[in-house]
ZADRENKOL-859268 format. One record per residue (C-alpha): residue in one letter; x, y, z. Coordinates in steps of 0.02 Angstrom, whole numbers, plus 50000, padded with zeros to 5 digits. Layout:
BEGIN
AXYZ
...
***
This chain:
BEGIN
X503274959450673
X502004949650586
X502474933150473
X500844924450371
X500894912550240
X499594915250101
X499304900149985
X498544911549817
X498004927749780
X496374925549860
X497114922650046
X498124938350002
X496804949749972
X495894944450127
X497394947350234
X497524964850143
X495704966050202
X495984960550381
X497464974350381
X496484986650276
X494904986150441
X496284991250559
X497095004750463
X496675024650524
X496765040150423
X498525047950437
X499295028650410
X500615025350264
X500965010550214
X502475003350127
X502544986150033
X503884979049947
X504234965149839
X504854959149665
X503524961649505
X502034949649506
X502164944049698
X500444952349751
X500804971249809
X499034975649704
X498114960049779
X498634966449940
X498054983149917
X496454977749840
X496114969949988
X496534981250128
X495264996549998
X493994984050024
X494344986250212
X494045003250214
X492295000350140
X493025007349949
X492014999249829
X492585005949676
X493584996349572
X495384996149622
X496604999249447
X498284997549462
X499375014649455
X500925008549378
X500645021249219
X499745035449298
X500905032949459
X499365037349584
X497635033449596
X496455042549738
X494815035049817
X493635043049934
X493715035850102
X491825032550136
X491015042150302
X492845050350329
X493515065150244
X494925058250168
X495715050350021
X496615035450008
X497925036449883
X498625020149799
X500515025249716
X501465010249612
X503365019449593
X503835002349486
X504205016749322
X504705030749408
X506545037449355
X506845051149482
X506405058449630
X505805074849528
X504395064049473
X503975057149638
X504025075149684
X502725080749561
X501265069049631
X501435077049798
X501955063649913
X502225073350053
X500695082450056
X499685064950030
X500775061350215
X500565076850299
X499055079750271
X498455069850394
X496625062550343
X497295050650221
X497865030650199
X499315031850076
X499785015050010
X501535014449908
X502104999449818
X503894997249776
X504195009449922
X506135008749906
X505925021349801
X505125035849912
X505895030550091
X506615046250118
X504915052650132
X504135040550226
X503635041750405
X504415030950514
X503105025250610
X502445017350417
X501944999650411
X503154990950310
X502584975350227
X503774962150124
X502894952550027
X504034936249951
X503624922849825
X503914905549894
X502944893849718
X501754897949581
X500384905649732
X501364905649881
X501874920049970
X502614924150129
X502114940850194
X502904950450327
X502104965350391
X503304977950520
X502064991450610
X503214999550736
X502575012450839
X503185028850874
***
């Protein structure tokens, strides 16, 4: 387990970046935190670490985005669960297949709401607001 202290959203997408380097295809990872405390700054970040240029939107209406990984074959899929009502809906974006498949990063914010699904070798990351900017991030990578 990994604590860091990020002082404003800047800091946080560089971390995300830093993590984002390190991360293979086949990874999920898992944030979770209240609205507004940097999930999407994160993710920006750790896109940006996998070489994605493309501008990073937040999924909170569409539920999924899906970017190319450059030079690998997969996708990296970006899911923000903050509206979703039931499991049928999480259902109908193929979550499972995103996992299994095997050649993708699969990035889920407010992840409470699909653990059932997730693997449990997925890095889990808290993110908590300590001020305006400040934010204490804890990031759990167990390994299986």
């Amino acid at each position: 387990m990994r604590k860091v202290v990020t002082n404003n959203e800047a800091e946080t997408n560089r971390l995300g970046f830093e993590l984002g380097e390190k991360l293979k295809p086949g990874e999920v990872v898992a944030l979770y935190g209240e609205l507004g405390v940097g999930k999407t700054a994160l993710t920006k970040g750790m896109a940006r670490g996998q070489g994605i240029q493309d501008r990073l939107l937040s999924p909170t209406f569409v539920l999924v985005r899906e970017y190319d990984l450059p030079s690998k074959e997969g996708k990296l899929y970006h899911l923000d669960l903050y509206r979703l009502e039931s499991a049928k809906e999480l259902k109908s974006v193929n979550l499972e297949e995103m996992i299994n498949e095997g050649n993708n990063i699969v990035i889920i914010e407010w992840a409470e709401k699909a653990e059932k699904w997730l693997p449990k070798e997925a890095m889990k990351i808290k993110l908590t607001s300590k001020g305006d900017t400040v934010r204490e991030i804890v990031i759990d990578k167990t390994k299986s």
